[in-house]
N, C-alpha and C positions, 0 to 999 in steps of 0.2 A: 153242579158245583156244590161241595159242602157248606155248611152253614161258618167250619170256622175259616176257611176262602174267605169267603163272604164281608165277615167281622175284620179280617184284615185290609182286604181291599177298602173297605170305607174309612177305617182310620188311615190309610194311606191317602185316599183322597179329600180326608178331611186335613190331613197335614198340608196335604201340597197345596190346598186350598191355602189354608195360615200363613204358609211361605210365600205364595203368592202373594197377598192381602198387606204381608208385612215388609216385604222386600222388594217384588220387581211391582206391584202398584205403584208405590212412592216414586221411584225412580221415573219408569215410564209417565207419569203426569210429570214429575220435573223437567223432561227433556221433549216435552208435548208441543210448548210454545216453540223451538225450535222447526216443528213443522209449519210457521205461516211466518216465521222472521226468515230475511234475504241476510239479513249482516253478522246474524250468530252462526253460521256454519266456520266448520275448524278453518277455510282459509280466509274467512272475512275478519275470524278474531284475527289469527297470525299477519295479518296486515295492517294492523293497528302499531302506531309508532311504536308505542310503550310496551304493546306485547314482549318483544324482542328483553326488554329489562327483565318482566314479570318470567319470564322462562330461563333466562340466565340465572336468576335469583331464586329460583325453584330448583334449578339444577345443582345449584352452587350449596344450597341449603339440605338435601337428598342426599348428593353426594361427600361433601363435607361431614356431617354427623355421620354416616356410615362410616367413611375413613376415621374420625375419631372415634366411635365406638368399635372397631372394630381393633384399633392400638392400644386403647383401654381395655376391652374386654377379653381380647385372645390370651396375654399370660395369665390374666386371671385365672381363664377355663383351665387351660395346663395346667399349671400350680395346684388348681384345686381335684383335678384328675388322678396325680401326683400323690394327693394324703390319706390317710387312712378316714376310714368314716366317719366317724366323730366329729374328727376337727373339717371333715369338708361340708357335712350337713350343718354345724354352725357356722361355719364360713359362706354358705350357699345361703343361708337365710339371711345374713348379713347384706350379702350384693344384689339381694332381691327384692328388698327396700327401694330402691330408686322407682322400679317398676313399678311398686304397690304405689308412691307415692305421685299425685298427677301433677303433670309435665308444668302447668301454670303455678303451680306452688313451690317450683322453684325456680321460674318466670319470677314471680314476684319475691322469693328470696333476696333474687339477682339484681332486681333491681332497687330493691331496698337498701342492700348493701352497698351498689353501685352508683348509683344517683346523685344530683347533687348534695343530698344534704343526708346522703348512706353513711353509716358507721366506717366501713370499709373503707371509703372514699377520703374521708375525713383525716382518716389514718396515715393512706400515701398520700396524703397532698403536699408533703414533706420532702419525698421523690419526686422529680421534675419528671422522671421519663413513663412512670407507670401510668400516672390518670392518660396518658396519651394512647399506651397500649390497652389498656382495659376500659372499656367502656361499655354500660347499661345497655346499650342498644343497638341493631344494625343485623348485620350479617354474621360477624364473628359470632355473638353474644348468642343468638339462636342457636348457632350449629353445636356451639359449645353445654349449650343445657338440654340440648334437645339429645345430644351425645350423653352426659350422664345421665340422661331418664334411662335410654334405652342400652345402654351398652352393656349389661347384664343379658340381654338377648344372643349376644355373642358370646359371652363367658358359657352359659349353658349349652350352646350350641355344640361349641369349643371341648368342655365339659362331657358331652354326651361322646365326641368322637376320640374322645382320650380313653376314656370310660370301654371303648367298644376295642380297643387295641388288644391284638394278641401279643402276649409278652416275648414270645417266642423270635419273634419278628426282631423286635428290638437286643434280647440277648442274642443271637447269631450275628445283627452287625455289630454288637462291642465288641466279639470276640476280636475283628480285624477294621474296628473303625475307632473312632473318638468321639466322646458323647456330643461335641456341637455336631457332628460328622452325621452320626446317627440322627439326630432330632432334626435336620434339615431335609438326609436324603432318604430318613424311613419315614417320620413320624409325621413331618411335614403336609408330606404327598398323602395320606393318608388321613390327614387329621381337617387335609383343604377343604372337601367336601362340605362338611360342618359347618368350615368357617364362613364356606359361600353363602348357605343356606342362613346364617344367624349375620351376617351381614345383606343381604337381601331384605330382610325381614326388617331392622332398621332401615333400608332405606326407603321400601316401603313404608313404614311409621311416621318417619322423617317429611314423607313428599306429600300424605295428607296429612300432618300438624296445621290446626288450625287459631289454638289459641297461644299458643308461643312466637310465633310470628307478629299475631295480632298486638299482642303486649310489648314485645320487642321493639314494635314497628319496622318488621322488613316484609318488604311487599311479595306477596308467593299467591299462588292462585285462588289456595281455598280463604284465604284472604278478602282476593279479589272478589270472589264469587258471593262473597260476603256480605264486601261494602257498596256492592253491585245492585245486590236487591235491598237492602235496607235502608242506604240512603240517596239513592236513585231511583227504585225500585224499577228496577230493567231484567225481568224474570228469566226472558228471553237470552240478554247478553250476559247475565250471571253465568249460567248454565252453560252458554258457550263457552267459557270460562275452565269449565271441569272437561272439555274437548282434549285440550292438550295434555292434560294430567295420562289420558291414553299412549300416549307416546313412550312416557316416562316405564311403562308397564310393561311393554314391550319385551323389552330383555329379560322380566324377571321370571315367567314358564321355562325360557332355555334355561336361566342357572338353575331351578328347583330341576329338571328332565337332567342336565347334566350331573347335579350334585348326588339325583340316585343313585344315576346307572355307576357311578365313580363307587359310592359305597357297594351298589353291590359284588364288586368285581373284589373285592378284599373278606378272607375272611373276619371274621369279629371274635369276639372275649369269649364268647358261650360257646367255641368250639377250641379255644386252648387254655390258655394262660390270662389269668389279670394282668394289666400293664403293669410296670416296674413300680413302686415309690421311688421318691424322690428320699436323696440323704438328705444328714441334719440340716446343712447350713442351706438348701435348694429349698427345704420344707420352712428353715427360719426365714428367708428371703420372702419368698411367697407369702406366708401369713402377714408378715409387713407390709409386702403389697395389697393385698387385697381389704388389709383393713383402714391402710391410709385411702382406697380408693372409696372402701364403704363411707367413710367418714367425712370423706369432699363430698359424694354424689348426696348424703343422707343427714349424714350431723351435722355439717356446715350451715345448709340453707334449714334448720329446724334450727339451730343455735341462733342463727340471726333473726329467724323471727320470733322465737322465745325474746331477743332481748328488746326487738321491736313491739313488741307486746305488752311489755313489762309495764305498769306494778298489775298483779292478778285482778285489780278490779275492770280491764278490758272483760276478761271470761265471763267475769259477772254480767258486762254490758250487753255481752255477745248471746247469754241465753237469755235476757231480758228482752231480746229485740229481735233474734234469729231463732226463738225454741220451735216457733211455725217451720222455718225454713227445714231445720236438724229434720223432727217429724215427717216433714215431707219426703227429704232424702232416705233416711231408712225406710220407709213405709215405698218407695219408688224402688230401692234395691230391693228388697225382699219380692214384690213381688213380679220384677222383672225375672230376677231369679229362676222364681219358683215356674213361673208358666215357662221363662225359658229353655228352664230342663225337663216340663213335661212334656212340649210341643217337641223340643230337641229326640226327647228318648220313644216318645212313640213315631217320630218321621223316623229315623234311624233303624226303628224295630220293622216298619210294615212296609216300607218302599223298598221294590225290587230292585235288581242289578240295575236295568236303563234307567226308573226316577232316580236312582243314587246321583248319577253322573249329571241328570238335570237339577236338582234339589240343589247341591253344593254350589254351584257357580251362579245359581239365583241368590243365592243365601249370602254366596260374596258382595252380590252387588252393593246393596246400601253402604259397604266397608270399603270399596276403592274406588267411591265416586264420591266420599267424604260427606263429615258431615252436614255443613252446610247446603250441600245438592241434596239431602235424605231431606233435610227441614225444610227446603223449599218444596222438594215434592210433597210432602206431607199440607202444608200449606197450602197446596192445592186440590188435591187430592179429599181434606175433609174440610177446610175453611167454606163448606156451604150453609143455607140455612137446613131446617128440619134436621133426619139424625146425626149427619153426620157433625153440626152443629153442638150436638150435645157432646160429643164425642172432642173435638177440637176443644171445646172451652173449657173443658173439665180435667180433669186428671188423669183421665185413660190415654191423651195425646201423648203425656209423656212417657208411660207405659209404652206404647207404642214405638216410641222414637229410639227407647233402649232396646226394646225384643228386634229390631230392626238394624239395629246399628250393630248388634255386639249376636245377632242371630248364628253367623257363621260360625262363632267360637263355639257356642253350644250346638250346635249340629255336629261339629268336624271330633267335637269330642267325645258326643256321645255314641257317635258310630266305632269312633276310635275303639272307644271302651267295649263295646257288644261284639266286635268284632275279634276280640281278645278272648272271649267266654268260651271255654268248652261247650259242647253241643248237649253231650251228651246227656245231662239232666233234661234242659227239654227234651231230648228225642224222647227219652222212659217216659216224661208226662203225657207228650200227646201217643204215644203209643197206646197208656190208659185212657184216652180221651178225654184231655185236659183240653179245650177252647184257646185260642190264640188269646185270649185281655187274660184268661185265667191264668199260664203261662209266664203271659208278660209279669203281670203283678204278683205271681208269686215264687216262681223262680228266677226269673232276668233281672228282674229289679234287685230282689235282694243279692244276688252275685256280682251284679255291679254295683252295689249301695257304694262303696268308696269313691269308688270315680264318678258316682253323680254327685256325691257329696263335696267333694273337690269341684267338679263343675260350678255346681247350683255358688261357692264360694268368690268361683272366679267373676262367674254373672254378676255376685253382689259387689266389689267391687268395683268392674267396669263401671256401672250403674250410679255408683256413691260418684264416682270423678266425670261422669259423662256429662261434657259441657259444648261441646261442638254445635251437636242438633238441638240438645236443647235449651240455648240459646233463641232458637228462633219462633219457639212453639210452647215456651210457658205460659200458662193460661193466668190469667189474674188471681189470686190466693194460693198459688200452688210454687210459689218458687223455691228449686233444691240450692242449696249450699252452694253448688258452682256456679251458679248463675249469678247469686247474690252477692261473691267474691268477684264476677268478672263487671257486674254492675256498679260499686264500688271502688274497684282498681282504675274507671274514668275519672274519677277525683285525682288519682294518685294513692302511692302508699299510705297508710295510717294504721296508727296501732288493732284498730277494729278487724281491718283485712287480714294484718298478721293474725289475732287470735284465730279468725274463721280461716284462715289457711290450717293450724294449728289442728284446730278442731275435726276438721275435714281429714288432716292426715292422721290422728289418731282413732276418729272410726275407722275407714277404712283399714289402718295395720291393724286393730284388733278384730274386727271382722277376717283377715286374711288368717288372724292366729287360731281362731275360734274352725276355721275352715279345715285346719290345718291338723287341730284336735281332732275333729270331727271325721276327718280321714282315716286319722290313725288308730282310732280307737273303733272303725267298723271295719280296717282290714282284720283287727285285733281281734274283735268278734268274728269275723267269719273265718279266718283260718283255727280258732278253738272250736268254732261249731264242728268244723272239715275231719 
């Protein structure tokens, strides 16, 4: 076997090692005590009276925000398919804010506003029949915010399958149709796929939410599973807990297997025509909507707690008291980040076809068994004495807790990316006898610099808002920003919370901009070098 064989096989086995160590260890000891407990198996939870609510209320909470984000987000995606580039890249940046911004921040908008002693509240208490429709809390109130986080997941979806239209399609039925005629029985069918797939993905998003519910107070598993081991500490019956969330999962392989094979039965854009534009008054209509929608999902709950915050000497109070916290959180993004696009780009470079297919659905784990089951595995997993001891109480847990939680997105991306790269550069290198790490680092890497750079961007903010798991596993002196907002929100609202809500959403969007620069400006570089 060659020496550069060699060099790759051991970075493939030191990856899958990683993936191991970060994804299916955690899991595997969380669902370990299920082996000597009789009443945590999936039919002993489902026979508990309450179950029965807790799964209706998950159901109701999954599928609900997926139907409204999927009525919010689908004309957007059209409308913005529809415009010439310009106005759709600043309109795309627009409706991509709700996502940058995380889901408890406007949790606590919502309920600042809506509360009893909300700005909002205060306002209709004038009208007899609204304080009775809108309310702070419950089942509505989740579906609905949990619906503007994510309903940009559908718009883009939507977006991409409009994007991929051959124009042709569509000018052959105006000849002998009518444009709702056309946009039902051409673009429709056509455009489904997309929409299944970007509504799928919400209701995934939807079914592990775990701190919108919590703040809400509406009862759903990861909830449960929650308040399960923390204040009962029943490790056991938490954990059975994330049993039924499998159910829920079920369906969503058949939509992603059905919504391929649908797309690829259709030709696409790169083999005819761009989709149509839309005329003036369809192109005025749209920008309307999409910026009334950015402005509920983004301005609204940022306007409220700007005025919740108000006079600026909260900010003052906020770095006098939280600059440990700030530090912690960037210093925890960054280098979540960073290891997570190294680990990501050399697992992606050196595992062959059959680790591929192992690698990925390990890598999902920690992500569809939520995070609260990740923080309880972990909690068992290192909460002993000796190393792993140093390891838990320190700062590396929550290192840990990110590159685990958010592992899959930098895997799925960084494959994505490599597998887009022409060959051919490497083949000429190792044909001279370039070594597989020489290779890697000097031609793959720099051909992909944009889309790691975009990666490493997205890592950093999952990271800045990641509050799920770590929640459970912050060590003493190390607490990030989300924690310290969800520790404070047990008081209730107060102007404090609003700044660090604030604060939290303006690193993370500037971080998202700063990622966004930094895309642009090394595709910029390398198509001048090309």
């Amino acid at each position: 076997m060659r020496i550069h064989e060699k060099s790759r096989l051991l970075v493939a086995a030191a990856a899958l090692v990683l993936l191991g160590l970060l994804c299916a260890a955690p899991v595997a000891a969380a669902f370990l005590p299920l082996a000597t407990s009789k009443g945590a198996t999936l039919a002993g939870v489902l026979r508990e009276p309450r179950q029965w609510r807790l799964f209706l209320t998950t159901a109701a909470v999954a599928l609900g925000a997926a139907g409204v984000a999927t009525l919010l987000g689908a004309p957007a995606g059209y409308f913005l398919g529809r415009m010439p580039a310009r106005p759709r890249r600043l309109l795309a940046g627009l409706l991509a804010a709700p996502l940058l911004i995380p889901p408890y921040v406007t949790a606590v908008a919502w309920v600042d506003a809506l509360g009893r002693a909300g700005m909002l509240n205060r306002l209709l208490t004038s009208w007899d029949a609204v304080p009775s429709l809108v309310r702070p809390y419950g089942l509505a109130a989740t579906i609905m915010v949990i619906a503007l986080s994510y309903f940009p997941v559908v718009a883009f979806a939507v977006l991409v399958g409009v994007r991929r239209l051959d124009g042709r399609w569509e000018e052959a039925a105006l000849l002998s149709e009518t444009g709702p005629r056309t946009l039902s029985r051409i673009v429709l069918p056509l455009v489904l796929p997309y929409l299944a797939l970007g509504a799928g993905a919400v209701f995934l998003l939807a079914l592990l939410s775990f701190s919108v519910p919590l703040l809400l107070q509406t009862p759903v598993y990861t909830v449960e599973i929650y308040t399960r081991f923390t204040s009962f500490y029943e490790p056991a019956q938490a954990v059975g807990h994330a049993l039924p969330l499998a159910l829920f999962l079920l369906p969503l392989p058949l939509v992603w297997r059905w919504s391929l094979r649908r797309q690829n039965r259709f030709a696409t854009a790169s083999a005819g025509r761009p989709p149509l534009q839309s005329g003036a008054h369809l192109a005025v209509l749209g920008t309307a909507y999409c910026l009334c929608l950015a402005g509920v999902a983004t301005g609204v709950p940022l306007a409220v707690l700007a005025v919740r915050a108000w006079p600026p000497d909260s900010f003052v109070e906020v770095w006098q008291t939280a600059r440990n916290a700030m530090a912690t959180t960037l210093l925890l993004a960054a280098l979540t980040a960073t290891a997570g696009v190294a680990i990501a780009f050399f697992a992606a470079r050196s595992l062959g076809a059959r680790a591929r297919h192992v690698a990925l659905p390990v890598a999902l784990l920690p992500f569809i068994f939520s995070g609260p089951v990740l923080g309880l595995g972990l909690i068992r997993l290192w909460n002993h004495a000796g190393l792993p001891a140093l390891v838990y109480d320190g700062f590396a847990i929550l290192v840990i807790a990110c590159l685990g939680r958010y592992c899959v997105f930098a895997y799925a991306g960084a494959r994505a990316a490599l597998d887009h790269l022409h060959p051919r550069l490497e083949e000429a290198a190792a044909v001279h006898g370039a070594g597989f790490l020489r290779r890697s680092m000097g031609i793959v890497l720099p051909a992909a610099a944009p889309a790691m750079a975009a990666l490493w961007g997205l890592l950093f903010v999952l990271a800045m808002a990641e509050l799920d798991t770590a929640v459970l596993v912050t060590p003493p002196g190390w607490t990030p920003l989300p924690v310290r907002i969800f520790t404070l929100m047990h008081y209730g609202p107060s102007r404090l919370v609003a700044a660090l809500c604030l604060t939290t959403a303006a690193f993370i969007l500037a971080a998202a901009g700063i990622a966004v620069l930094a895309y642009t400006k090394t595709r910029k570089l390398i198509a001048g070098a090309s």
